[in-house]
Steps between C-alpha positions, in 0.01 A plus 500: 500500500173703596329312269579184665402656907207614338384160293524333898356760644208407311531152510520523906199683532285269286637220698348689805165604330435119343661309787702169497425283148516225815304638773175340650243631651521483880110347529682206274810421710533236738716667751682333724544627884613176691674150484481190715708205418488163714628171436209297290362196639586199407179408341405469118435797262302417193573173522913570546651427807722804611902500571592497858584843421223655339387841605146654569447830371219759651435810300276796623405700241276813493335623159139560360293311673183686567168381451396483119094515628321784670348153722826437604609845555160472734623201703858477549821682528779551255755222542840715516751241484499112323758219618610236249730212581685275283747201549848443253800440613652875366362858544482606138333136463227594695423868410497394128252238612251787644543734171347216281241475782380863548395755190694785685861560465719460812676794631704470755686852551314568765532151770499631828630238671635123508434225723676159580331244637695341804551096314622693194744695712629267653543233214592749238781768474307811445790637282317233271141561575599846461678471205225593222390820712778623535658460138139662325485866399158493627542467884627778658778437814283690692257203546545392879557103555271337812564160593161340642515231832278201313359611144555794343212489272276544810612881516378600182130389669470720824191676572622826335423703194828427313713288696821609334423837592479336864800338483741801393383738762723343772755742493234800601468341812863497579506818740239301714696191591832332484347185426538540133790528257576698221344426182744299253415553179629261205841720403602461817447138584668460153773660633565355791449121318789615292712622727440119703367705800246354804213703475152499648150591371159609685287221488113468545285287636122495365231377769108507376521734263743737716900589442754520749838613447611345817803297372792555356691208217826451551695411164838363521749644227650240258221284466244801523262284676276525833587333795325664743245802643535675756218669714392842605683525816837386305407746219509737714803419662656526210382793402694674810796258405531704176388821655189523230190526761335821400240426755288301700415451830760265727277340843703493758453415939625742783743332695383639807120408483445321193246735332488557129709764322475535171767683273480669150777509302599776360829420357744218489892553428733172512886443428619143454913469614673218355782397668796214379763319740673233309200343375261590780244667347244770751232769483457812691116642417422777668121659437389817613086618513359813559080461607214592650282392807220352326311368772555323860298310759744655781317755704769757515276825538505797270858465495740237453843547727811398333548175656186403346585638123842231578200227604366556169807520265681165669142332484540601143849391436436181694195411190691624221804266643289226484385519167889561347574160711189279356588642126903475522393170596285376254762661241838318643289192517371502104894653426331800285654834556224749393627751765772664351789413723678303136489839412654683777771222529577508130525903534746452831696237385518486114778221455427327777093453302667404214642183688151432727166570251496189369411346850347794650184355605696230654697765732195707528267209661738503790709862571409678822322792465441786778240744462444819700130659544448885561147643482434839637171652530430886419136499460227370708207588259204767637483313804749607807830664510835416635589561882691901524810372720502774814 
């Protein structure tokens, strides 16, 4: 028995001196960090004219690529990152396609990040573009999914030093403004796919070489395909819909002279009431946000009296209305309920969900729903105090 500990003791620790009989060298690898797919053009391919569904595949890569010259050392930079692009009408079709193409394995362990070109989206389910990702050991569920307004390659091509890197930072900005949503990463768009669940994905937009994560694709559960964006200002709306602003700053007019105000969020806390008579489906939402002052265009002195500090919070509560109404609109009119209240009405009234998911959207695209707005400001920055009552 001590024989036997002792034989894989030393078989474990040659493994660890020698390394894997498998490994490559990391100068060697052709490591993956990012994926665009878009839906391939019509238009012939060596000579063979592609299937209406036929996808284009971008690759960024980033391996050994450093000058081989001490000339070209002298007179350019290293290129950091490669993109190749293929066209087949599978995944696997088209990656085996670039491995007889380059000298460098493929590794793809480490893909940051996956995006979907808006004509693919909306033609394809992405349960199926997804499908190949998503069953490999290789990609971790980790890697977040982007869905791009107009062609998806173009993001792997911004004026950046690894767009992937780019792309994946999103969520570090989160704290700054509520006009972004929470990273969805592959496991969890899997997830909701299965579970036949709307769901919506940050989108991007890519303008002369820049990104902007100013939309938001809406993907409607069943078919798992797009059918819509929606914009900053609904993004953010929805964002205090779900109670998931961390931050941000919300513009807003005083009432009494129409100067600026402009409020920082702090924090955001929401509760979604479902309520059932008969068939009559409602909503209740009530949100609650705690912020500060961040800056006005009302001359109120050193100190700001109470009435103004109301000004500021209903000319706060009157923009953050507004936004809830565009989005709630946009969303009843597309029937896609990526809001949660499915959720709280299936929690409230388990038997009764049974009887109504398969036409949810339906009912959703059309039930009344109230919502209630209460900010309150406890901080007004470095700048001026609030008014001592006497």
């Amino acid at each position: 028995m001590y024989r036997f500990r002792y034989l894989i003791l030393i078989i474990c620790f040659c493994l660890f001196l020698t390394g894997c009989w498998d490994s490559h060298d990391i100068e060697q690898l052709n490591i993956h960090v990012g994926t665009a797919l878009d839906k391939a053009s019509s238009s012939t391919s060596n000579g063979k004219q592609q299937s209406k569904n036929a996808i284009k595949l971008t690759t960024q890569s980033i391996f050994n690529t450093q000058p081989t010259t001490e000339s070209d050392q002298a007179n350019q930079e290293p290129q950091k990152y490669i993109n190749i692009s293929g066209v087949g009408n599978s995944i696997i079709e088209i990656v085996q396609s670039f491995s007889q193409e380059n000298e460098h394995p493929s590794y793809g362990q480490h893909l940051k990040v996956i995006v979907i070109g808006e004509a693919l989206a909306k033609t394809m389910n992405i349960g199926e573009i997804l499908d190949q990702h998503s069953r490999t050991y290789e990609i971790r569920d980790s890697c977040i999914l982007l869905v791009a307004e107009g062609s998806a390659a173009d993001t792997l091509n911004i004026h950046t030093d690894i767009p992937s890197f780019t792309l994946i930072d999103i969520d570090q900005h989160q704290y700054k403004t509520a006009k972004l949503l929470p990273p969805l990463t592959i496991g969890k768009a899997v997830s909701k796919m299965a579970a036949h669940k709307d769901f919506i994905i940050q989108g991007v937009q890519t303008k002369k070489g820049k990104i902007n994560f100013n939309r938001a694709a809406l993907i409607k559960g069943g078919t798992n395909r797009l059918v819509g964006f929606l914009n900053e200002e609904e993004i953010e709306g929805l964002n205090w819909l779900m109670g998931k602003a961390k931050g941000g700053i919300i513009k807003g007019r005083d009432p009494k002279t129409g100067g600026l105000i402009m409020y920082e969020i702090v924090s955001v806390k929401n509760k979604i009431t479902p309520y059932l008579n008969g068939d009559h489906i409602s909503f209740d939402v009530n949100i609650e946000s705690v912020g500060r002052l961040n800056e006005d265009w009302v001359l109120a002195g050193n100190a700001f009296s109470n009435k103004f500090i109301k000004r500021a919070e209903i000319a706060t509560e009157k923009e953050v209305r507004r936004q809830i109404h565009q989005t709630l609109t946009k969303l009843q009119k597309y029937q896609i309920d990526v809001a949660g209240f499915n959720e709280q009405f299936r929690i409230h009234y388990p038997k009764e969900w049974k009887r109504m998911k398969k036409d949810w959207d339906k009912r959703f695209s059309h039930v009344p729903i109230t919502y209630h707005i209460h900010t309150t400001i406890r901080d007004y920055m470095v700048k001026g105090r609030k008014e001592i009552s006497k």
